[in-house]
C-alpha positions in Angstrom: 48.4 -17.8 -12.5 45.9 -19.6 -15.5 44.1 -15.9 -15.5 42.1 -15.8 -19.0 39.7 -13.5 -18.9 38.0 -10.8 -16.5 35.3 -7.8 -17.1 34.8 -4.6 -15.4 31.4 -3.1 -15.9 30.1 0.3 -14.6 26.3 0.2 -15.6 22.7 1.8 -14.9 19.8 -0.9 -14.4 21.0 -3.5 -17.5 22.4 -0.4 -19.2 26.4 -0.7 -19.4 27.9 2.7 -19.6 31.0 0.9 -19.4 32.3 -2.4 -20.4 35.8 -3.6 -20.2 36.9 -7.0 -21.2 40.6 -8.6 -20.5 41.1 -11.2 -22.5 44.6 -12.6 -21.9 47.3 -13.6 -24.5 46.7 -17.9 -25.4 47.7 -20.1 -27.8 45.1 -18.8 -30.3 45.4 -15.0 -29.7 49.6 -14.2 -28.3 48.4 -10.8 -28.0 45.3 -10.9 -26.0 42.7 -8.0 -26.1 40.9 -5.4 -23.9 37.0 -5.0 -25.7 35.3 -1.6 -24.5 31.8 -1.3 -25.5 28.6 0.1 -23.8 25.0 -0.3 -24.3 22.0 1.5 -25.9 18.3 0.6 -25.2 19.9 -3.4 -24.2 22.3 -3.2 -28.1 25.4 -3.5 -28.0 27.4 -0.4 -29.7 30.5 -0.5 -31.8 33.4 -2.3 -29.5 36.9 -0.6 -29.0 40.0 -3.0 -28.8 42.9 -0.3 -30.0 45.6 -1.3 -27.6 49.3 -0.2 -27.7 50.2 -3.4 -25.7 48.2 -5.9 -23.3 49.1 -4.3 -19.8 48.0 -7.3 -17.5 49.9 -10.4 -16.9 48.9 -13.4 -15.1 49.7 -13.7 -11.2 50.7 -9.8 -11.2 48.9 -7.6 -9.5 47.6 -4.5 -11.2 46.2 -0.7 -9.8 44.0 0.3 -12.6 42.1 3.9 -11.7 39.1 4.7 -14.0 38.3 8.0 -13.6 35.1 10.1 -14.9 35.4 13.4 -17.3 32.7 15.3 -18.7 32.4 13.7 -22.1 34.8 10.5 -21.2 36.2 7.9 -19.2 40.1 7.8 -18.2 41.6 4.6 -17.5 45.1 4.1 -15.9 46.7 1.0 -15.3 50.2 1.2 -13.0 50.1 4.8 -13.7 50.0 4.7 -17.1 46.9 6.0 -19.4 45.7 2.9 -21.3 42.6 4.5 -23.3 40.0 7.3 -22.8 36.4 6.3 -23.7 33.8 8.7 -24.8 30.8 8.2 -23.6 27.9 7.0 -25.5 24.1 8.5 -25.2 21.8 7.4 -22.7 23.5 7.3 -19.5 25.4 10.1 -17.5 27.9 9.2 -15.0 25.8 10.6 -12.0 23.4 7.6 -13.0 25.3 4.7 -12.5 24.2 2.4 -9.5 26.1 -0.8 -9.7 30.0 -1.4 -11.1 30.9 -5.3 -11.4 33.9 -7.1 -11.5 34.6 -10.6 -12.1 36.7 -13.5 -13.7 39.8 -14.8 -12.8 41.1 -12.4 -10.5 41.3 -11.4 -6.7 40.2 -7.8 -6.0 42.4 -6.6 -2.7 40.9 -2.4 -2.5 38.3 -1.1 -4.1 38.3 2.4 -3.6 35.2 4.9 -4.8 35.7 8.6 -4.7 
């Protein structure tokens, strides 16, 4: 219910081919912000926070489905398209060997197809 923040990462060794950061609404930002960013060679790249509106709310639970293009990511959340991510060089889908997720949340499926 005091949910402020949680990250989903999708990554190769240290490399993140995928990075996505809730930070929910507070006092200091009312509008909260999703960051998507990957890595190159351990930098950072340029971040992408575009939102239309924050789609999480604390204590609610949420389906978000991210699913892999050729040249992007698709993310859904409650069956709605939230952002499309083009991916950056370096890493391929077929490379990835760990995905992470953690902060103030409680996973109930996890589902890989």
């Amino acid at each position: 219910m005091n949910a402020t923040q949680f990250t989903f990462n999708i990554l190769k060794a240290s490399e993140y081919l995928f990075h996505l950061r809730a930070d929910f609404p507070d006092t200091k930002d009312p509008v909260g912000a999703i960051v998507r960013n990957s890595t190159s060679r351990g930098e950072w790249l340029r971040e992408d926070r575009h939102m239309n509106s924050f789609p999480f709310s604390p204590g609610i639970t949420f389906d978000m489905i991210v699913t892999a293009a050729p040249d992007h990511l698709k993310v859904e959340v409650n069956g709605s398209h939230f952002c499309n991510f083009t991916y950056r060089p370096n890493i391929k889908p077929g490379e990835v060997d760990t995905i992470t997720v953690v902060g103030d949340l409680t996973i109930q499926k996890f589902e890989l197809l």
